[in-house]
C-alpha distance (Angstrom), angle and dihedral (degrees) to the residues before:
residue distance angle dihedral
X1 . . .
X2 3.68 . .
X3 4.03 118.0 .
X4 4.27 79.7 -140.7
X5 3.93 84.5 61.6
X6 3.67 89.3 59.3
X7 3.64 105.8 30.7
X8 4.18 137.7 21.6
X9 3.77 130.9 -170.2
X10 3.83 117.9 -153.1
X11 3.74 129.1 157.7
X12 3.99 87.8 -138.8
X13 3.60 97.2 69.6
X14 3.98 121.1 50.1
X15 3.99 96.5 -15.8
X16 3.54 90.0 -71.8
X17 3.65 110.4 -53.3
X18 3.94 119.4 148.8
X19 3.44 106.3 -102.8
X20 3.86 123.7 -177.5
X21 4.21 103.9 -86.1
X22 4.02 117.4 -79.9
X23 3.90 84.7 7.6
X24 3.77 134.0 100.8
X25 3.67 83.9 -153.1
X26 4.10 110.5 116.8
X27 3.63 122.8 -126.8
X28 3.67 90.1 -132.5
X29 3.31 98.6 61.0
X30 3.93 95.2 68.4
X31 3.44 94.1 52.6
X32 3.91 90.2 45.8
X33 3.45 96.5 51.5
X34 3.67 96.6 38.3
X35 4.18 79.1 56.7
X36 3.27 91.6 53.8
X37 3.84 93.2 54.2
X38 3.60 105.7 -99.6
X39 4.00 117.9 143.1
X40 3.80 125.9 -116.5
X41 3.59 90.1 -113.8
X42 3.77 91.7 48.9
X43 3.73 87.3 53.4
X44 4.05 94.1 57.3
X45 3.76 91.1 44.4
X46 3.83 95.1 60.4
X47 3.75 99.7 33.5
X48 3.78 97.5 37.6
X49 3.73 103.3 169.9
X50 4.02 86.3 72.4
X51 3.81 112.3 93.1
X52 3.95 118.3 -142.8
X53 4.01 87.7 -119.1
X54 3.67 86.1 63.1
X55 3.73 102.3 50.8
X56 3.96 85.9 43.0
X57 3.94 90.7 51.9
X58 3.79 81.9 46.0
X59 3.53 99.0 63.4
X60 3.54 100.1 38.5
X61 3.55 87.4 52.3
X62 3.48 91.8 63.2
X63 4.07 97.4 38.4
X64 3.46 84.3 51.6
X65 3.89 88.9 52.1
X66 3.74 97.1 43.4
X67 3.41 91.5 54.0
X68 4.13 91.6 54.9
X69 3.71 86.3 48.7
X70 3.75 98.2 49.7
X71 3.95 97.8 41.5
């Protein structure tokens, strides 16, 4: 999987910000409101034009990069 499958960056849509692909959804704001204790499936319901394969690709993204960066 491509990282450009899951998210896009262009300065068009919200000033720039990586949002998750064909979305003007931002990648921050999953791992926000996951921090502040909101479920996955809580997530989806109030940003609906995210697709569960996305936020899954999301966070192994990032376990895959954390694990990189800790190694």
């Amino acid at each position: 999987m491509q990282v450009t499958e899951v998210f896009s960056r262009d300065p068009e849509i919200m000033s720039g910000a990586v949002v998750f692909a064909g979305t003007r959804v931002p990648a921050e704001a999953l791992f926000e409101n996951l921090a502040d204790g909101m479920s996955l499936d809580e997530f989806l319901e109030n940003f609906p034009t995210v697709e569960r394969w996305q936020v899954e690709a999301a966070l192994h993204l990032v376990t895959e990069r954390v694990d990189r960066l800790v190694a």
